[in-house]
C-alpha positions as semicolon CSV with decimal commas, in nm:
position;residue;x (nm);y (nm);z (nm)
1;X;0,000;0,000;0,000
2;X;0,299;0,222;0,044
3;X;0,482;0,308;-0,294
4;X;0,807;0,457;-0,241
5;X;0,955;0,683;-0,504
6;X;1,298;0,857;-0,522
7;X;1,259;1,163;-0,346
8;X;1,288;1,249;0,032
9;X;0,884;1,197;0,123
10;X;0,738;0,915;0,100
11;X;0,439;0,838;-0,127
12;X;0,131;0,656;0,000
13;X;-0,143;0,506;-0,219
14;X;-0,425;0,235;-0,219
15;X;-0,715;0,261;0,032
16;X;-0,612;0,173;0,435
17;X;-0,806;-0,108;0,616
18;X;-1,128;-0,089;0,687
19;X;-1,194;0,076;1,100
20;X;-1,148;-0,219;1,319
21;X;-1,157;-0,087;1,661
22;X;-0,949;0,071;1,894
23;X;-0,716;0,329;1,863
24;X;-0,811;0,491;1,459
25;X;-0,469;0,621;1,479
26;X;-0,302;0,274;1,490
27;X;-0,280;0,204;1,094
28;X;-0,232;0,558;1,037
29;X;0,024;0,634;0,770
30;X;0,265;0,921;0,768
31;X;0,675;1,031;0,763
32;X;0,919;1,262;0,934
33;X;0,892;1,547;0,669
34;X;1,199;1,761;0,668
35;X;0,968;2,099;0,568
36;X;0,731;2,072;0,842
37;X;1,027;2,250;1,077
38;X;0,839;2,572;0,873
39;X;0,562;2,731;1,007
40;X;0,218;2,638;0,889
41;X;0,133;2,940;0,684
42;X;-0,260;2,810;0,717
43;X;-0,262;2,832;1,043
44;X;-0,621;2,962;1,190
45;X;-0,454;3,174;1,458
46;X;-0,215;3,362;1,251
47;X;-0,575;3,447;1,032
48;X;-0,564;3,147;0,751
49;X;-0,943;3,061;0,633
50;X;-1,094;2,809;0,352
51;X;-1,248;3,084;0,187
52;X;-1,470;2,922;-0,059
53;X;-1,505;2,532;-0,249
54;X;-1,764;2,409;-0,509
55;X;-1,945;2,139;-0,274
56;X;-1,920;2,029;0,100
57;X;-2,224;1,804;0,099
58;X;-2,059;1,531;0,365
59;X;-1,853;1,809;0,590
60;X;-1,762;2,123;0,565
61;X;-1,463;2,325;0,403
62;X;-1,320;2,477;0,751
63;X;-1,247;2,174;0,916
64;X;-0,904;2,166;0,706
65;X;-0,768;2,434;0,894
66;X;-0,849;2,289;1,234
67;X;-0,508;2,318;1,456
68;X;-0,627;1,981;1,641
69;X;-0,538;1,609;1,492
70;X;-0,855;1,468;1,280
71;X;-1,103;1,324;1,535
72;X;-1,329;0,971;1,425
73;X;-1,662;0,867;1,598
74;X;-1,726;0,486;1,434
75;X;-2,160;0,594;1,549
76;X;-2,152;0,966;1,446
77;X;-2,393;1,006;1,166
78;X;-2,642;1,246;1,051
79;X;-2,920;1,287;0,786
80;X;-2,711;1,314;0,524
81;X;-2,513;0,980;0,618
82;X;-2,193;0,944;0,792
83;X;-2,031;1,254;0,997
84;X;-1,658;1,313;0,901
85;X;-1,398;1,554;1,083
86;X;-1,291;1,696;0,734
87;X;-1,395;1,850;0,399
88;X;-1,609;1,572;0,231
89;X;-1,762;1,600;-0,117
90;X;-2,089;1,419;-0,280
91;X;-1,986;1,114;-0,510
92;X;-1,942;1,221;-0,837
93;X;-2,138;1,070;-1,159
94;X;-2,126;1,036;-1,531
95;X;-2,346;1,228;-1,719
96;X;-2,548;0,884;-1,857
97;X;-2,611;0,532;-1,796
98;X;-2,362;0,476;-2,069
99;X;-2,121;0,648;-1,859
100;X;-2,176;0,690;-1,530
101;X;-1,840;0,698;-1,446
102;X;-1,696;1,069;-1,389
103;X;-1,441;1,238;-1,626
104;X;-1,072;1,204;-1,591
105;X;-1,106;1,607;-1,602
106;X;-1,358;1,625;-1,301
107;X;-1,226;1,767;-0,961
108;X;-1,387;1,897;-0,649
109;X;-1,166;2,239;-0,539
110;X;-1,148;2,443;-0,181
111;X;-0,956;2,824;-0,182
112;X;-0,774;2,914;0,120
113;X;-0,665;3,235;0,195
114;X;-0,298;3,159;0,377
115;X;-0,234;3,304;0,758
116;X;0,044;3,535;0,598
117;X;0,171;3,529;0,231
118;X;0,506;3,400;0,202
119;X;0,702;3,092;0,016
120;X;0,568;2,778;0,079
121;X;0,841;2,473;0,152
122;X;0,610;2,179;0,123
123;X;0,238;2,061;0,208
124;X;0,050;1,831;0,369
125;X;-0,295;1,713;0,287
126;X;-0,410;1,439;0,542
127;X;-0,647;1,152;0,452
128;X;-0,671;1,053;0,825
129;X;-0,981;0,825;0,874
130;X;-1,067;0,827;0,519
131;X;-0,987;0,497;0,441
132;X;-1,204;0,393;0,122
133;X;-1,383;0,772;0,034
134;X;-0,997;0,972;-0,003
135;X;-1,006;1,153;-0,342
136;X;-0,804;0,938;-0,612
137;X;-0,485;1,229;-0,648
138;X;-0,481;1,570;-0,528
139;X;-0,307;1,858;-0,720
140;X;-0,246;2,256;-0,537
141;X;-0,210;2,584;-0,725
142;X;-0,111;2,929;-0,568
143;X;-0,096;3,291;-0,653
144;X;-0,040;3,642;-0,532
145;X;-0,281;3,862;-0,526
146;X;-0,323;4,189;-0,367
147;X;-0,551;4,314;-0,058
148;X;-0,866;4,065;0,017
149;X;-1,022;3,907;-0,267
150;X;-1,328;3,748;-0,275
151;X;-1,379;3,416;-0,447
152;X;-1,536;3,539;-0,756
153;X;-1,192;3,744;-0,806
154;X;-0,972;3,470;-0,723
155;X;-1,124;3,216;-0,942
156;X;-1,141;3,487;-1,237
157;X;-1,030;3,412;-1,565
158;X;-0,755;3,594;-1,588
159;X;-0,580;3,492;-1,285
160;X;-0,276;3,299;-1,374
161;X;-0,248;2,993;-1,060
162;X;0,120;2,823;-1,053
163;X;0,118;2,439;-0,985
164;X;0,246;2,353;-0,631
165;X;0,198;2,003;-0,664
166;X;0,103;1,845;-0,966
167;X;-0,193;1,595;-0,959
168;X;-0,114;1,283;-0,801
169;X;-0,199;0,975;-0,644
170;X;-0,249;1,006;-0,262
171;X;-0,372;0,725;-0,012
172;X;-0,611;0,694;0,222
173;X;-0,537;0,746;0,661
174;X;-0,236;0,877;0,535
175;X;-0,017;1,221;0,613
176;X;0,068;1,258;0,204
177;X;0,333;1,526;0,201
178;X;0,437;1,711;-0,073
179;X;0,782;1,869;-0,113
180;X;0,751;2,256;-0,313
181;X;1,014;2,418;-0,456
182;X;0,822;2,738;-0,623
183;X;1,040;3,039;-0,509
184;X;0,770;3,302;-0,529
185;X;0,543;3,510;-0,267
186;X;0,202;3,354;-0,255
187;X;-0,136;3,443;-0,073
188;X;-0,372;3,200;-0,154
189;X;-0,411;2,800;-0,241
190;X;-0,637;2,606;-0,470
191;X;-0,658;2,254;-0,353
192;X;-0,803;1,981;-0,630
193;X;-0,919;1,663;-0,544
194;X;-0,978;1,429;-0,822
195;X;-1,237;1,332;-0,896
196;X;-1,387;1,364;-0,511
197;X;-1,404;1,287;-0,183
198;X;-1,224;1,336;0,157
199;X;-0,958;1,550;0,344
200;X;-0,917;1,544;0,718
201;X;-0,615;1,823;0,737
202;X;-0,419;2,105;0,517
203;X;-0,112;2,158;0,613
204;X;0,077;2,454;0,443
205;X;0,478;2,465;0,590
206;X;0,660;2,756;0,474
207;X;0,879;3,111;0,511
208;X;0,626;3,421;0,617
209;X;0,732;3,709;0,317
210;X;0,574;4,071;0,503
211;X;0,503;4,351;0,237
212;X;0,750;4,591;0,349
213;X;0,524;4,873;0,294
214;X;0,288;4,786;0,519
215;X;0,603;4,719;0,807
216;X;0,749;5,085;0,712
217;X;0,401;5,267;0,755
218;X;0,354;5,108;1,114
219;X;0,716;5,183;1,208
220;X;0,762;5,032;1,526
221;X;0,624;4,653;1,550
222;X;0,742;4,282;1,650
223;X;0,999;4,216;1,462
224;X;1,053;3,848;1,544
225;X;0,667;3,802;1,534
226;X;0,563;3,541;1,305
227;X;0,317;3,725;1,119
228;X;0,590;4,008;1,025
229;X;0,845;3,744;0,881
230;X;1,036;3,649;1,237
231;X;1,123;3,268;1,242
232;X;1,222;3,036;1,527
233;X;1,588;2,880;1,367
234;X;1,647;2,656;1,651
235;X;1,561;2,531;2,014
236;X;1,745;2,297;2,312
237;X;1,418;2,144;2,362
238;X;1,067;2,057;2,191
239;X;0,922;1,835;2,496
240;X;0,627;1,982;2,526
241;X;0,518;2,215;2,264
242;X;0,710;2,354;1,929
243;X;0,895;2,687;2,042
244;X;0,740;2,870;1,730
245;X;0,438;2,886;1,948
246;X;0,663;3,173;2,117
247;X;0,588;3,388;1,799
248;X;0,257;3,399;1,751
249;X;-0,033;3,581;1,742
250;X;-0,212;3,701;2,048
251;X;-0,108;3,611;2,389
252;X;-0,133;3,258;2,487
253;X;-0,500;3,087;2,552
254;X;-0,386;2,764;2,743
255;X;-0,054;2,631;2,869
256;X;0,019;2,449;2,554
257;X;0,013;2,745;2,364
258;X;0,358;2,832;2,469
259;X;0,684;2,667;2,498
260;X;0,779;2,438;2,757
261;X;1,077;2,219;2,807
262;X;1,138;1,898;3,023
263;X;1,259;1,946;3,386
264;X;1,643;1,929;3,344
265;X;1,836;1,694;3,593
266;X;2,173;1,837;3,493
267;X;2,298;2,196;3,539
268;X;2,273;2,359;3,176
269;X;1,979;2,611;3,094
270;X;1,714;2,613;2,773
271;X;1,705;2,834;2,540
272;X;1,588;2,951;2,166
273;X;1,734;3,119;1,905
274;X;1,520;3,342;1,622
275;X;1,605;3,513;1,256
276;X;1,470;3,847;1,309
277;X;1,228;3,925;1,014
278;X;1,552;4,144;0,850
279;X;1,868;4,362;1,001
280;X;1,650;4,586;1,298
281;X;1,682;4,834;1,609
282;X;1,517;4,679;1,910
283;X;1,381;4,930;2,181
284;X;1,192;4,722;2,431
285;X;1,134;4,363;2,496
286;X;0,783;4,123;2,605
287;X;0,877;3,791;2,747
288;X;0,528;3,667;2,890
289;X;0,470;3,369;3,090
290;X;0,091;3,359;3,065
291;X;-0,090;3,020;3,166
292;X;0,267;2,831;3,263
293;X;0,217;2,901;3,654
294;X;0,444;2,542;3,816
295;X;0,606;2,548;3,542
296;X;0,741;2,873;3,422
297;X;1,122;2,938;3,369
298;X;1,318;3,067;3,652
299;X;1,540;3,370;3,500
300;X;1,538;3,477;3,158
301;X;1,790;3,682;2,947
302;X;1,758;3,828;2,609
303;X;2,122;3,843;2,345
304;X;2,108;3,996;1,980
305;X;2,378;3,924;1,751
306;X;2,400;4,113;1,411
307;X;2,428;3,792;1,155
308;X;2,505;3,486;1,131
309;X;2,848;3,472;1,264
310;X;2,837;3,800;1,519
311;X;2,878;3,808;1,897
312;X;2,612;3,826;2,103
313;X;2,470;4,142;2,271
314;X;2,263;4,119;2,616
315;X;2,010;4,343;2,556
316;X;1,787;4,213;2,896
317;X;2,015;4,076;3,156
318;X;1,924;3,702;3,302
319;X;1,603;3,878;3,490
320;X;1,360;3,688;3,751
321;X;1,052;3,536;3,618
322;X;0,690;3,561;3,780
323;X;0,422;3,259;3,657
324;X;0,141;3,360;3,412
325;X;0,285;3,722;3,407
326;X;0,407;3,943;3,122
327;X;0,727;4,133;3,150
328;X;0,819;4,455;3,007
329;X;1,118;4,600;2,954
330;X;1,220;4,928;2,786
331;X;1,626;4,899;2,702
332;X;1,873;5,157;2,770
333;X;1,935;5,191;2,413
334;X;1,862;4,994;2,099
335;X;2,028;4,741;2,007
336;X;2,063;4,658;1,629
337;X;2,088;4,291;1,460
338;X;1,950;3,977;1,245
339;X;1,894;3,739;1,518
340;X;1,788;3,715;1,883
341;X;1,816;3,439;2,163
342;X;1,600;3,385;2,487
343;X;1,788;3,183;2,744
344;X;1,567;3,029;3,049
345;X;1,702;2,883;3,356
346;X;1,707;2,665;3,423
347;X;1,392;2,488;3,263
348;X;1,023;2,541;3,234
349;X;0,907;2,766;3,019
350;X;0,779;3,054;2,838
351;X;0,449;3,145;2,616
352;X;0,588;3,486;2,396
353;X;0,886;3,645;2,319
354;X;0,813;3,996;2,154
355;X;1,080;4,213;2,061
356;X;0,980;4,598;1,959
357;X;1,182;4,846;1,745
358;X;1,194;4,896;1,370
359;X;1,388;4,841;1,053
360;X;1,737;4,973;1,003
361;X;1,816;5,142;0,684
362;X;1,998;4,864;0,528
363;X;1,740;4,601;0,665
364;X;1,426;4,762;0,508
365;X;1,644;4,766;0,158
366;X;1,679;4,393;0,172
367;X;1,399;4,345;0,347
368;X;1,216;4,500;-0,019
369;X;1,494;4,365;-0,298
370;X;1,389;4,045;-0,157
371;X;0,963;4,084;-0,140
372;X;1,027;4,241;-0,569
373;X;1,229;3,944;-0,639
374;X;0,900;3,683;-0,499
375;X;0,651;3,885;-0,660
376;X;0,725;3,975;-0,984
């Protein structure tokens, strides 16, 4: 059932076993994808939505964005017949009884509108607990278009879509990931499913691109913030929750909706280390600890480095920590770099990192050359 090709990620194919019980998660099939160390640019809470699709007879178009793992209820049905925790489609039919089979050209589609626009490293459309009703092959288009169209104007005919993944064979209960190397800025995905059926989960890993207008007009901002084109590059630990979690949007809702580390038995220290969204002056500094009240870190510091191979610069001195608090702290003076590092001690954890200031000259020029170079 699993067809391997020559290439990094795995291909899956053929339906899974029927539901026999137990844990539905058992026979599901997926990989370690190397992309998914992106962020999910469809991500609900940094403002992704499935904006539109032809037909959602079975379930509904939103449930692909859901942040949660596909749930399955073997005795959940309604009046229209079994209730999935995806986007399901009607069966498709010929257009006779001398062909009642449907076209090799018919598809069922869904638009999403992406969290932030930016370059997308790879995709992941999940068949989880469709295990005989998965759509044949899938294919994914994107394009860049400006402001907040509405579906009429993305699906216009003279919008030009560029093939993310071409159609292909997918399998059902499976994580099918799809590698993508388009270098361009995009805002919005068309996903095909041919000819119909399901999709538990969408999946869209990639590199947040910020118009650099819209940064220069607000002048100061967060600029490691996800949203404005800050990335997490690496962490000590992942125990608990991903430390990108320390970038997003809004302050934290629940304790897993920060970052929090194992207890450490030894006597080194935690810490993360971010790409600043481009070369920036920082003039004050958030590090919150909402909802992580046992288990908050200690101390915290905050170092800035300017590139890849500078030394770093305290800019907030290893400082005491209160639980479910946010910090603040104005700096002495700016401090100017690429990339920034929050050090806890000696474990717990934190729930945002927000770092204030602006552009510097020389960032806001790359910053630009770069956003012109992914959109034209």
């Amino acid at each position: 059932m699993t067809a391997q090709q020559p290439t990094s990620v795995p291909r899956f194919t053929g339906d899974a076993d029927p539901y026999g019980g137990g844990d539905p998660y058992a026979d599901h099939r997926g990989a370690d994808l190397p992309f998914t160390r992106y962020a999910n640019l469809a991500d609900r809470q940094l403002g992704a939505g499935v904006v539109a699709a032809n037909d959602e007879f079975f379930a509904q178009r939103e449930n692909l964005l859901l942040p949660s793992r596909a749930e399955f209820d073997p005795e959940h049905f309604g009046h229209k017949g079994k209730i999935m925790d995806g986007w399901e489609t009607r069966r498709r039919r010929g257009a006779s009884a001398e062909h009642p089979w449907p076209t090799d050209d018919d598809h069922d589609w869904a638009l999403v509108r992406l969290g932030a626009p930016g370059v997308v490293r790879g995709i992941v459309v999940d068949t989880a607990h469709f295990r005989g009703n998965y759509p044949q092959a899938v294919s994914v288009e994107g394009v860049s278009l400006p402001g907040s169209p509405s579906p009429g104007e993305l699906l216009a005919d003279d919008v030009e879509w560029t093939t993310l993944v071409p159609r292909t064979a997918v399998g059902g209960h499976a994580a099918n990931g799809f590698a993508v190397d388009v270098e361009r800025r995009l805002t919005h995905l068309r996903v095909k499913q041919h000819p119909d059926g399901g999709i538990a989960r969408l999946r869209v890993y990639g590199e947040v691109v910020p118009d650099p207008a819209w940064l220069s007009v607000l002048g100061t901002f967060d600029v490691v913030a996800l949203e404005n084109g800050g990335r997490v590059e690496d962490a000590s630990d992942r125990f608990y929750s991903p430390a990108t979690n320390t970038i997003q949007p809004g302050r934290s809702r629940k304790m897993d909706d920060g970052w929090e580390t194992r207890r450490r038995r030894d006597q080194g220290h935690d810490w993360i280390r971010y790409a600043l969204v481009e070369h920036s002056e920082i003039r004050a500094v958030e590090i919150d600890t909402a909802y992580l009240k046992g288990n908050s870190a200690g101390w915290a510091s905050v170092s800035v480095r300017d590139g890849e191979d500078g030394a770093w610069t305290e800019a907030v001195p290893r400082t005491r920590l209160q639980p479910d608090t946010n910090h603040r702290f104005v700096l002495a003076a700016p401090v100017a770099g690429t990339h920034a590092r929050v050090d806890i001690f000696p474990d717990g954890g934190i729930s945002r990192l927000r770092l204030f200031g602006s552009l510097t000259e020389k960032g806001a020029a790359r910053l630009t050359a770069r956003h012109r170079e992914l959109t034209d």
